[in-house]
PLY file of the C-alpha trace (Angstrom):
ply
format ascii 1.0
element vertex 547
property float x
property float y
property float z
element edge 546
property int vertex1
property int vertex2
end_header
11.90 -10.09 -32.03
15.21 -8.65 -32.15
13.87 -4.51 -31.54
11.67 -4.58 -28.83
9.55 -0.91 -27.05
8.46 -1.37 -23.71
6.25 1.33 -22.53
5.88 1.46 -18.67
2.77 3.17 -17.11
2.74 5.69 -14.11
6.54 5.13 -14.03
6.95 7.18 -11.08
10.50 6.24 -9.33
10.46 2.39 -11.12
14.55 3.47 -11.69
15.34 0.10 -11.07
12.62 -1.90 -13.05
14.22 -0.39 -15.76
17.99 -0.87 -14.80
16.66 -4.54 -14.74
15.03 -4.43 -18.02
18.26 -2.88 -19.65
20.49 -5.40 -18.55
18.24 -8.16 -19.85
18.31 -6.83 -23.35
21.72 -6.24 -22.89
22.38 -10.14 -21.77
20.22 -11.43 -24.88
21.63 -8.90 -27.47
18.48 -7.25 -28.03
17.60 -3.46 -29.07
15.39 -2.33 -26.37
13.38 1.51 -26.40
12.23 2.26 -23.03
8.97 4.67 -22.79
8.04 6.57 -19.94
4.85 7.74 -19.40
3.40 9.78 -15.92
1.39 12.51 -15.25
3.83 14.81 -14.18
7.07 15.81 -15.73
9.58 15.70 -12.77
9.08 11.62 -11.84
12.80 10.75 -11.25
12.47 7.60 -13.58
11.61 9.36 -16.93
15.50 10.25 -16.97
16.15 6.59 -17.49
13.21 6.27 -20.04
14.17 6.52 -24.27
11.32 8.37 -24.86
8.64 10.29 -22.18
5.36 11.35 -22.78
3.38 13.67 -20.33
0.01 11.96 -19.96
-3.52 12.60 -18.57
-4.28 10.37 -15.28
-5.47 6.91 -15.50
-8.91 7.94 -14.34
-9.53 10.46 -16.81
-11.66 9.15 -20.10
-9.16 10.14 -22.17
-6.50 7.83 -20.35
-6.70 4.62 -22.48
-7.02 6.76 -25.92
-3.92 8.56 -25.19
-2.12 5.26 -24.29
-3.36 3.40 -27.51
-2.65 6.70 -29.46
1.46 6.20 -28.32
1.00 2.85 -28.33
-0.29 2.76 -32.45
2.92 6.01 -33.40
5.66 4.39 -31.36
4.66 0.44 -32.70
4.96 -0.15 -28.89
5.94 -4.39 -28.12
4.50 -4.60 -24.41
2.65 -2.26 -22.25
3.57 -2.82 -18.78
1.79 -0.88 -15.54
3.55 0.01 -12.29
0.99 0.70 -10.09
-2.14 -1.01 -8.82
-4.51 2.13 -9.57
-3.87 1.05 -13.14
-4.33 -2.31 -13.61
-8.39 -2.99 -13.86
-8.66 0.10 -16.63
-5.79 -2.01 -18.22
-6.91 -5.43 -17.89
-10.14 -4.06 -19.45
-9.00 -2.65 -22.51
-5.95 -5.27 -23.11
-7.93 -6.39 -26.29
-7.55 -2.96 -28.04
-4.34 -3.27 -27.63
-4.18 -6.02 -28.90
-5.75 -5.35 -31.62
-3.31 -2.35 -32.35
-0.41 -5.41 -32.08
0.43 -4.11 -28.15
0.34 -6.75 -25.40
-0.87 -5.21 -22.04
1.10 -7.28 -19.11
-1.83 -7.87 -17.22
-4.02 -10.47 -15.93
-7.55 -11.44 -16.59
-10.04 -8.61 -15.56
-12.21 -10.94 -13.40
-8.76 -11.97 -11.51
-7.52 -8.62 -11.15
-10.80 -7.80 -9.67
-9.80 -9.80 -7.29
-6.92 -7.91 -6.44
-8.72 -4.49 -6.39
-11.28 -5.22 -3.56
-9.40 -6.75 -0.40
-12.49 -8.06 0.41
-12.45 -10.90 -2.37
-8.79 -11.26 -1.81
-9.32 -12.63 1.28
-11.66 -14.76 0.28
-9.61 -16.40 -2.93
-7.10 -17.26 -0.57
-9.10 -19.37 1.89
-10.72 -20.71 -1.60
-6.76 -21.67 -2.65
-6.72 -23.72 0.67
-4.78 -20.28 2.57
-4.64 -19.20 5.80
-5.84 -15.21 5.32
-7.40 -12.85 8.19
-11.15 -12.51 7.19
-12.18 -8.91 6.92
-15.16 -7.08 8.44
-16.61 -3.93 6.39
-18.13 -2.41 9.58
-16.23 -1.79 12.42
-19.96 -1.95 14.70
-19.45 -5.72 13.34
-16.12 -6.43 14.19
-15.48 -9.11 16.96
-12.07 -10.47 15.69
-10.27 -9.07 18.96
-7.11 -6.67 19.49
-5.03 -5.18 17.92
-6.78 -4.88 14.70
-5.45 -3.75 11.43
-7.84 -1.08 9.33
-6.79 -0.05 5.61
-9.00 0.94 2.30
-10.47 -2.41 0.66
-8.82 -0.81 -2.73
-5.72 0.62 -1.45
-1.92 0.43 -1.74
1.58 1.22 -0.71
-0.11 0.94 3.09
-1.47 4.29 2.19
-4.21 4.80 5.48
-3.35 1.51 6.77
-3.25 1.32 10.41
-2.82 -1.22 13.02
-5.48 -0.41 16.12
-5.51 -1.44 19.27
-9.19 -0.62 20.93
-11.97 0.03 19.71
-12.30 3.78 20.28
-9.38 3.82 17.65
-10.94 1.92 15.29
-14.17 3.85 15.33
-11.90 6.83 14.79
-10.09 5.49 11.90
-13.12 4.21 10.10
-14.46 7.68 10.03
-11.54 8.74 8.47
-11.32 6.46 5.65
-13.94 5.64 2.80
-14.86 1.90 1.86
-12.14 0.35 4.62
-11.63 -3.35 5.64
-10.89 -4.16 9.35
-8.88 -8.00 9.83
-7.66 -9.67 12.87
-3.83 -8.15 13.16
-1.39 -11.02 12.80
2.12 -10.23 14.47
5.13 -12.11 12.79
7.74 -11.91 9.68
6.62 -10.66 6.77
7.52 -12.06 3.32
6.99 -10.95 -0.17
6.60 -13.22 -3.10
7.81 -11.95 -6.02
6.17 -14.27 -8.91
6.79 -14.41 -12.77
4.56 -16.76 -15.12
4.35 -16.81 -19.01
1.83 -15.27 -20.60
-0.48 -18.46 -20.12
-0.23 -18.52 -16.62
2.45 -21.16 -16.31
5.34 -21.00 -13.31
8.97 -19.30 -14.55
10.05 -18.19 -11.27
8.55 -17.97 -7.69
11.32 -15.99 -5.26
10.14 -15.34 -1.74
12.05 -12.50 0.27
12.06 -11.37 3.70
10.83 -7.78 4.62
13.66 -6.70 7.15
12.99 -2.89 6.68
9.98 -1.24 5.26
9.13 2.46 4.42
5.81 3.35 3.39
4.67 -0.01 2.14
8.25 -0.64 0.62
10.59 -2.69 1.12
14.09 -1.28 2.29
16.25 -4.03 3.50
15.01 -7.83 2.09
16.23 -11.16 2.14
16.27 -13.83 -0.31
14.27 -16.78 1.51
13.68 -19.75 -0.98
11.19 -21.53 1.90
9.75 -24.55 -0.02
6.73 -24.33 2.34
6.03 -20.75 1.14
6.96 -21.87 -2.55
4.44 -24.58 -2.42
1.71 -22.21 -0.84
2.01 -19.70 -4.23
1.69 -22.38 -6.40
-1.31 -23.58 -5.25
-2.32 -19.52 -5.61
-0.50 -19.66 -8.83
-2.74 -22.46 -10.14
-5.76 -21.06 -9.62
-4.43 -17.05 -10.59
-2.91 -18.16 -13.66
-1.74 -14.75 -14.10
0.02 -13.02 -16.99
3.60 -12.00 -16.05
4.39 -10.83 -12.32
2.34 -11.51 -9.46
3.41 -10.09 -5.80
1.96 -11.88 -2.88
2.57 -10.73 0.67
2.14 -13.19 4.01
3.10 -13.27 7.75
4.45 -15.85 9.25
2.63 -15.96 12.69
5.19 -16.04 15.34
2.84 -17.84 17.63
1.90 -20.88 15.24
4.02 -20.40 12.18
1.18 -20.45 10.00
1.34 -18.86 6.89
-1.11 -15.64 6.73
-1.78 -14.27 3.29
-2.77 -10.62 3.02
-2.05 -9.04 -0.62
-1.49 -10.04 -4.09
-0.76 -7.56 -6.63
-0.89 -8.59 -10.81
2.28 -6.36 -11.01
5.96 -5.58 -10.39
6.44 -4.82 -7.16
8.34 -2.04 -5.87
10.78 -4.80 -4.99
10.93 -6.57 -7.53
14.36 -6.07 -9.39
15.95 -7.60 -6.11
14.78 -10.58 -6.81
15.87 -10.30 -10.41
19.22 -9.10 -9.39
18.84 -12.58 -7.09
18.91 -14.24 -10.22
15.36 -13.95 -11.49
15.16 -13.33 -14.90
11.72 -12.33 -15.52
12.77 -9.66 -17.77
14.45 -11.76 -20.15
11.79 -13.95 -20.03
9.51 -10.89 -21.73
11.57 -10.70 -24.25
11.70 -14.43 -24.94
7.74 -14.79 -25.04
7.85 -11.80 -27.25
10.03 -13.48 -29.29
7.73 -16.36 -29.75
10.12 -18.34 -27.54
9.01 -21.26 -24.94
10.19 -20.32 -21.16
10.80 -22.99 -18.86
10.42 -22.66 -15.10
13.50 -21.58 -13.00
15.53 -23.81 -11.05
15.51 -22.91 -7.54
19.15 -23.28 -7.36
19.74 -20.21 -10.02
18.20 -18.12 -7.16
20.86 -16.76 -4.29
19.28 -17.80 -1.29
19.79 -16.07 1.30
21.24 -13.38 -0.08
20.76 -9.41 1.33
19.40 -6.14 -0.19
19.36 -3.08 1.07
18.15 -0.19 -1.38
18.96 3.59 -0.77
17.48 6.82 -2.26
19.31 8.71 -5.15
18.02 12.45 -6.35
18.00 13.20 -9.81
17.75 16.77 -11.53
14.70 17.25 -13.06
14.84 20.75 -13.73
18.06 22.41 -14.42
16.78 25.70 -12.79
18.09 29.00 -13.71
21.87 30.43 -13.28
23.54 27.63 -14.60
26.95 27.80 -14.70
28.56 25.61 -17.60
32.37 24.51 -17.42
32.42 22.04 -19.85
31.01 21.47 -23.51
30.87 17.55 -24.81
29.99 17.06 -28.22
29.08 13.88 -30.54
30.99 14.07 -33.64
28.83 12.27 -36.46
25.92 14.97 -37.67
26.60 17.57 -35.07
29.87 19.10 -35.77
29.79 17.36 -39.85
27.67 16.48 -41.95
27.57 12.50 -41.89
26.72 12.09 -45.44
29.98 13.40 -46.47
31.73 10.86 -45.22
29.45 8.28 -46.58
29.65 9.66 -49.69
33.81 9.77 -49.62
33.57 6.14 -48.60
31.98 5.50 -51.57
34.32 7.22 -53.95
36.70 5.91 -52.33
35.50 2.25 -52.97
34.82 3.30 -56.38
38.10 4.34 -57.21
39.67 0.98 -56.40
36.98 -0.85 -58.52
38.37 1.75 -61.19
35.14 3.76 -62.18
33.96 7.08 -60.53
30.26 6.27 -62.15
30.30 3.82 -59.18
29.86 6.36 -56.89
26.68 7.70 -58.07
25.26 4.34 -58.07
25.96 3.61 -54.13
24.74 6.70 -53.37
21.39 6.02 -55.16
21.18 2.31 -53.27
22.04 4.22 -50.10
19.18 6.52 -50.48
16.72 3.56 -50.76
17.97 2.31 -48.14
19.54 -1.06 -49.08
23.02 -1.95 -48.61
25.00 0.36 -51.00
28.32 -1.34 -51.76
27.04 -5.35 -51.77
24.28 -4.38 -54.03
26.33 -1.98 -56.60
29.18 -5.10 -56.68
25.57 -7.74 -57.36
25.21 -5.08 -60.09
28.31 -5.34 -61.73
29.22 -9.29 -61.09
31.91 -8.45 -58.29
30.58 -10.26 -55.43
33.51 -11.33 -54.54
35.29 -8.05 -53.89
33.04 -7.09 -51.05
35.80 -8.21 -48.08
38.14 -5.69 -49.61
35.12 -3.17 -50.43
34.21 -2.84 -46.90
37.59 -2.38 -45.75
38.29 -0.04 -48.36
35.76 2.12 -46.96
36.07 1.54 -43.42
40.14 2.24 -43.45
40.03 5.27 -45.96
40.66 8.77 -45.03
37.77 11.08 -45.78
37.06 13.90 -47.52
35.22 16.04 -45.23
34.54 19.28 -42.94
33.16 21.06 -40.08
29.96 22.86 -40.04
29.92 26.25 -41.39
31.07 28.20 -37.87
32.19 25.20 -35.88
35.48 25.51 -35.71
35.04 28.82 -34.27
32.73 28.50 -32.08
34.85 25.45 -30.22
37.64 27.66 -30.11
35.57 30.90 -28.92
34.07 28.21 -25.82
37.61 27.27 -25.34
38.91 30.82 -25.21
36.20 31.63 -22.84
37.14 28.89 -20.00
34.58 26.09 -21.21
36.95 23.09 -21.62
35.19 21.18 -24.39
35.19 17.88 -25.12
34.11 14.70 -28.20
32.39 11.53 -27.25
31.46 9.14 -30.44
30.82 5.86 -31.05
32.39 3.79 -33.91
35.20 1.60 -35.37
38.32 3.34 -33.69
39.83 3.47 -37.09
37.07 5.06 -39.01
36.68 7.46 -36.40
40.24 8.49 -35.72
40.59 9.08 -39.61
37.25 11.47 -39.28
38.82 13.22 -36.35
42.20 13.33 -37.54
40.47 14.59 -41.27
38.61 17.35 -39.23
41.80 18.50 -37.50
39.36 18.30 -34.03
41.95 17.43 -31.83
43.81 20.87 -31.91
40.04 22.17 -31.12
38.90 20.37 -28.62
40.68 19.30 -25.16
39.50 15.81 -25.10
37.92 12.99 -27.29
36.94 9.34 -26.27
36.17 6.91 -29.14
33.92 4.25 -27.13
34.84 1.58 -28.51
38.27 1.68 -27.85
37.20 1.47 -24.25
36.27 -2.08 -24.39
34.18 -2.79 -27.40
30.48 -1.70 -28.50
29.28 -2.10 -25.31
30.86 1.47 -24.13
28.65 2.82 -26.89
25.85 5.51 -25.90
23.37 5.26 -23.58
26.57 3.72 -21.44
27.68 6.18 -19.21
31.11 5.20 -18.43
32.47 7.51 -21.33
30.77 10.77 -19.68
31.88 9.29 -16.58
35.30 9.08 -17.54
35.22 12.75 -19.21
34.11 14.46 -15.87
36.87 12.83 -14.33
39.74 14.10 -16.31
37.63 17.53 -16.20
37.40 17.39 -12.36
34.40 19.30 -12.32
30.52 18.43 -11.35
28.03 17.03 -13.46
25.20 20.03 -12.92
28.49 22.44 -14.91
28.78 19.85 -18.37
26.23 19.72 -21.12
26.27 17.66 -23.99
25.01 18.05 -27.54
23.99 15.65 -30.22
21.94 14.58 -32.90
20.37 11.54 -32.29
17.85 11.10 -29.57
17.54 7.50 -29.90
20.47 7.30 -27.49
22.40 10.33 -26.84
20.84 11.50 -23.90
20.07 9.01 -22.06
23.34 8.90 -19.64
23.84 12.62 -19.74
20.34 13.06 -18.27
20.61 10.57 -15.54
24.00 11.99 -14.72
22.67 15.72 -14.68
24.09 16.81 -17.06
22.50 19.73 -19.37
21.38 19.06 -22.89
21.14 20.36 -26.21
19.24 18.35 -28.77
20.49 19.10 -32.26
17.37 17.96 -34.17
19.28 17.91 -37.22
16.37 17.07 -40.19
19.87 15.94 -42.68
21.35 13.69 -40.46
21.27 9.49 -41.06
19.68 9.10 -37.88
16.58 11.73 -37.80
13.85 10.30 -36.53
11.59 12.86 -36.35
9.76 15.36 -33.65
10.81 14.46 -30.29
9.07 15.40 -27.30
10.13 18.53 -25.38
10.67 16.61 -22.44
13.58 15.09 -23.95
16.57 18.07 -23.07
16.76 21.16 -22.26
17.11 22.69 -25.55
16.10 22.00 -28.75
17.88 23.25 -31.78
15.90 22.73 -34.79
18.73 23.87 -37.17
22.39 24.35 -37.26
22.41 28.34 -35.85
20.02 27.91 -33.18
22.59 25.09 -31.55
25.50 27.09 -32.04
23.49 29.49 -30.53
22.37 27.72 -27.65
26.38 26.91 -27.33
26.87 30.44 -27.80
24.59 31.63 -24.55
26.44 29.13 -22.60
29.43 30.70 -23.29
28.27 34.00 -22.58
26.65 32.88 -19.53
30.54 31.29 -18.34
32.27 34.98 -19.17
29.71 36.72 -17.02
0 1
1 2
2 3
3 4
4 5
5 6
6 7
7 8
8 9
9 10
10 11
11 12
12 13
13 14
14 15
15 16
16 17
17 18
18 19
19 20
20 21
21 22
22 23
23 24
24 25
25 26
26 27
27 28
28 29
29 30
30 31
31 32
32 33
33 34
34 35
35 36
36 37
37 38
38 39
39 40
40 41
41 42
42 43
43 44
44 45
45 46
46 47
47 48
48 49
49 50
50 51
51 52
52 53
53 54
54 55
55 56
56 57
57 58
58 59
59 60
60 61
61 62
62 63
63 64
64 65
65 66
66 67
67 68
68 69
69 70
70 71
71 72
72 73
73 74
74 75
75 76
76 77
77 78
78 79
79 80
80 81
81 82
82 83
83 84
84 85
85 86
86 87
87 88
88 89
89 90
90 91
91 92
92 93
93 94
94 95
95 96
96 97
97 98
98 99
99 100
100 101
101 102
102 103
103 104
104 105
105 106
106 107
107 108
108 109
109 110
110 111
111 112
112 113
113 114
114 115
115 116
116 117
117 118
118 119
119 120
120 121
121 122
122 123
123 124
124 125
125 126
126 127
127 128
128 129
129 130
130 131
131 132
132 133
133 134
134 135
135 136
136 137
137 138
138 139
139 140
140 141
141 142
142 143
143 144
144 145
145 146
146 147
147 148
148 149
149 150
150 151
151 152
152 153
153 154
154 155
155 156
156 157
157 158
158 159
159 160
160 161
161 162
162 163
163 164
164 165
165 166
166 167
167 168
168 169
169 170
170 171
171 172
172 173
173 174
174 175
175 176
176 177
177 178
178 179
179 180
180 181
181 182
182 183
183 184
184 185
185 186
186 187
187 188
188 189
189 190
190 191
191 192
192 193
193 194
194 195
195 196
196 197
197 198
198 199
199 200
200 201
201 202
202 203
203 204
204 205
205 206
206 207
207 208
208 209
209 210
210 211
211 212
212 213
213 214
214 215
215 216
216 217
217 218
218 219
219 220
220 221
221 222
222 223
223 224
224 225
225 226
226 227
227 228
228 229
229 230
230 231
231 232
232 233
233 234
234 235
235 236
236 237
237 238
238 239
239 240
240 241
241 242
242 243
243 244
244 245
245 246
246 247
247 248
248 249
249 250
250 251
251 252
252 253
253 254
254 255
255 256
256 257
257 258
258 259
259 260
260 261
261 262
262 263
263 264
264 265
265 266
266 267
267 268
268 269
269 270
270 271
271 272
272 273
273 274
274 275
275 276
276 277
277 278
278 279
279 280
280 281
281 282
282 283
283 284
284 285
285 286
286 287
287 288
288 289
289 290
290 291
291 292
292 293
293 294
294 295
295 296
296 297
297 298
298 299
299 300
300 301
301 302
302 303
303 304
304 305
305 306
306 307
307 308
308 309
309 310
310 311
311 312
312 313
313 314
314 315
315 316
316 317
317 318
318 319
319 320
320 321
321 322
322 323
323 324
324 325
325 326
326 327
327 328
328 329
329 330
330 331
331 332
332 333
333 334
334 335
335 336
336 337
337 338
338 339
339 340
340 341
341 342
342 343
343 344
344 345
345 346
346 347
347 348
348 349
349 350
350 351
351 352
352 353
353 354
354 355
355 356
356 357
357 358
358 359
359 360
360 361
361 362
362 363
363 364
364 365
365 366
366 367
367 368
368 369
369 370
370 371
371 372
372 373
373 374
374 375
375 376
376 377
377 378
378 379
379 380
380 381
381 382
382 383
383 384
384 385
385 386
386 387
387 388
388 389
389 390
390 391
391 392
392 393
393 394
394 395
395 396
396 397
397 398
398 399
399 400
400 401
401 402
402 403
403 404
404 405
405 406
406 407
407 408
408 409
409 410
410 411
411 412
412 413
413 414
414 415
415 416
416 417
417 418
418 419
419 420
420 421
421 422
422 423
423 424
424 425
425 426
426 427
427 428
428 429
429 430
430 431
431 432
432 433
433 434
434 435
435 436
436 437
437 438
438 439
439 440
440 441
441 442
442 443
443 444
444 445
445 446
446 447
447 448
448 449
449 450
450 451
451 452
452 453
453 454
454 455
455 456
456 457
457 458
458 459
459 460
460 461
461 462
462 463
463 464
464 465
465 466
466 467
467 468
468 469
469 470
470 471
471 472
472 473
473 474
474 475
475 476
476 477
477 478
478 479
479 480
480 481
481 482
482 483
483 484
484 485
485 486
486 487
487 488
488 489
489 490
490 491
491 492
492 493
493 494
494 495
495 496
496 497
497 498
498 499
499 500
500 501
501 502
502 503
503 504
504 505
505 506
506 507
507 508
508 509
509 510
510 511
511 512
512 513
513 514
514 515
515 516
516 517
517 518
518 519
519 520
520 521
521 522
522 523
523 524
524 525
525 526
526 527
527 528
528 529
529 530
530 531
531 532
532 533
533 534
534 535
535 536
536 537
537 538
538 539
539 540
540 541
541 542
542 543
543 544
544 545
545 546
């Protein structure tokens, strides 16, 4: 499976899961659509997302139909959740989306279960042959001495979690909080297991890390700590878990004894998760291997960089542009926003048909373009010229086109230009092919700047890579929050602006190659649903930089 859609639940601030699942497809060459879904519209990590969708919340009824609704338009690979709130409503509707041909990443109901109720926790790790602090569900029945620790027996992200040192605080905190647990408080290092198995429950990687720092329940500052004596604890977890993808465990090491205290497990990602991946890890690849029918063998502990420190930081990210913007820059893309890219298809074509010596030739690409098959090597199967295809392709790749602007484009890049909006192109493409559209549009005496990608380093400078806009607002000298780009094609256009901050205009252009219907409104700022309403849009910008 070579186009894979992950669709990540509650996705909240999970920037980095997704960094982590990018590079993956990026390492095994695979065409990955990341979609966000959350129940608000400002969570930082549906800038990094392909494709959002705002959604109802997971305890709603209408939570799972909604999901299996995306998951049946978008053809969505894997469903995976973020958050532990999610995971039992998941777990027990997996087979409907199965059925739909959507893999939830999650474990068996019963086991997550498990999970839910810290009560049962506890107890499945004494049953594994653990050491885990027995919990008390009234505090009149506690007798496990002081300090105590008190938390919800369903909770997470040590949300009303407390540590309690008499009991006239623990009587006070158990009036506070519905359905708690109260366990004997166990001083020492905490560790996190981060824990990745195949879809049958089989070991790919087990990567322990030290908590160092740790805000609200997650982790800040972690070290790598491959301890076999941890390593053989979790499998003995492991083997009787058999879970489906991640797993986090948490344990203390009792500074008194140096016995091993379990205390969580979590069928999920963890919030720290991608540190261990960026340790070496590779559970995301792994995904993408089972999904690909593939056989994943377990990890080498020596692939993992023990010892190794991570210390995470926060980064904001616009959500809303506000009002007042002030704009001192215009980026376009070039193919289907400022020309039709059919015209240049079509002059390829003639092109090609004029060296095979018949202009009918032309008319018969066009038609096997319009099916979509491949024009030229079927039209030369046609005719018994197979063997002209080398000099075909190039033919149409090197020629020099016969096309032009948009009606009004030219002047309205020189009337942003005039007004103090430097304006700029960014397109992907053979350097050669584009140059000679460029060069055939006479776009560089009407624009200030233009970056082909791929004459950066290859195709991987192509959109979503950012390195392009990077490199414009460099030469411009001027902040992200005053650039916006436009473009046609959703699939991968605005992904980097967004996460830079830059504004947007989608040009939802119904004649271009790459349409692929409604988008959500989420997506930019601005939607143009026809040539004048985005010169329009470009227009108030304009306006908006003279006043």
């Amino acid at each position: 499976m070579d186009d894979i859609r992950v669709l990540f639940t509650a996705v909240g601030k999970r920037v980095e899961l997704i960094q982590a699942f990018r590079n993956a497809a990026s390492v095994l060459g695979k065409t990955l659509k990341i979609y966000g879904v959350d129940i608000v519209d400002t969570a930082p990590a549906l800038a990094y997302c392909d494709q959002i969708e705002k959604i109802c919340a997971m305890w709603d009824a209408d939570y799972i139909p909604q999901l299996l609704d995306i998951c049946r338009k978008e053809q969505i690979s894997i469903v995976i959740p973020t958050i532990d709130t999610d995971l039992q409503v998941l777990a027990d509707h997996a087979a409907a989306f199965a059925d739909i041909g959507s893999r939830v990443l999650i474990s068996r109901p019963e086991m997550v279960r498990i999970c839910r109720d810290k009560n049962y926790t506890s107890q499945f790790f004494v049953d594994c042959g653990l050491h885990a602090p027995i919990p008390v569900n009234d505090y009149t029945k506690y007798n496990g001495g002081y300090p105590a620790f008190i938390k919800p027996k369903n909770g997470s992200s040590s949300i009303d979690a407390y540590k309690v040192e008499n009991a006239n605080e623990l009587a006070f905190h158990a009036s506070q909080i519905k359905d708690y647990i109260i366990q004997p408080f166990v001083s020492g290092t905490e560790f996190t297991v981060d824990v990745f198995c195949d879809f049958d429950g089989n070991v790919v990687s087990i990567v322990p890390r030290e908590r160092m720092a740790v805000r609200a329940g997650e982790v800040l500052k972690t070290r790598i700590c491959m301890d076999k004596t941890i390593i053989e604890e979790v499998e003995k977890l492991i083997s009787r878990f058999k879970p489906c993808g991640p797993l986090t465990a948490q344990l203390i090491r009792n500074s008194s004894d140096n016995i091993d205290y379990y205390i969580e497990i979590n069928p999920r990602y963890g919030g720290g998760a991608p540190l261990s991946m960026k340790a070496g890890a590779k559970s995301a690849e792994s995904i993408f291997r089972l999904l690909s029918g593939e056989n994943v063998a377990r990890q080498s502990p020596k692939l993992i960089a023990d010892g190794a420190v991570f210390s995470r930081f926060d980064q904001s990210i616009c959500t809303n542009k506000g009002r007042n913007a002030k704009i001192c820059g215009a980026v376009f893309d070039l193919d289907d926003t400022l020309y039709p890219e059919k015209e240049y298809v079509l002059s390829g074509f003639s092109a090609v048909a004029n060296y095979l010596g018949d202009s009918e030739y032309t008319e018969k690409m066009w038609r096997y373009f319009l099916s979509g098959k491949l024009a030229i090597e079927e039209m030369l199967a046609e005719i018994g010229r197979q063997d002209e295809k080398d000099i075909c392709l190039k033919t149409y790749r090197e020629h020099f086109p016969n096309i032009k602007l948009y009606d009004g484009m030219s002047n309205l890049l020189k009337s942003m230009r005039d007004n103090g909006i430097r304006t700029g192109i960014i397109t992907d493409g053979r350097p050669l092919g584009q140059r000679a559209k460029i060069k055939a549009l006479g776009l560089s005496k009407l624009v200030d700047d233009i970056i082909v990608t791929d004459e950066l380093g290859g195709v991987a400078f192509r959109k979503p890579n950012d390195i392009s806009f990077r490199i414009m607002q460099t030469k411009w000298q001027m902040p992200f929050r005053e650039m916006v780009y436009i473009g046609d094609n959703a699939a991968k256009d605005f992904q980097a602006p967004r996460q830079l901050g830059m504004h947007t205009i989608y040009f939802n252009n119904r004649d271009g190659l790459y349409h692929g219907g409604n988008y959500p409104p989420l997506l930019c700022d601005y939607i143009a649903e026809n040539l004048e309403q985005m010169r329009d849009c470009c227009l108030k910008i304009t306006r908006a930089q003279q006043s």
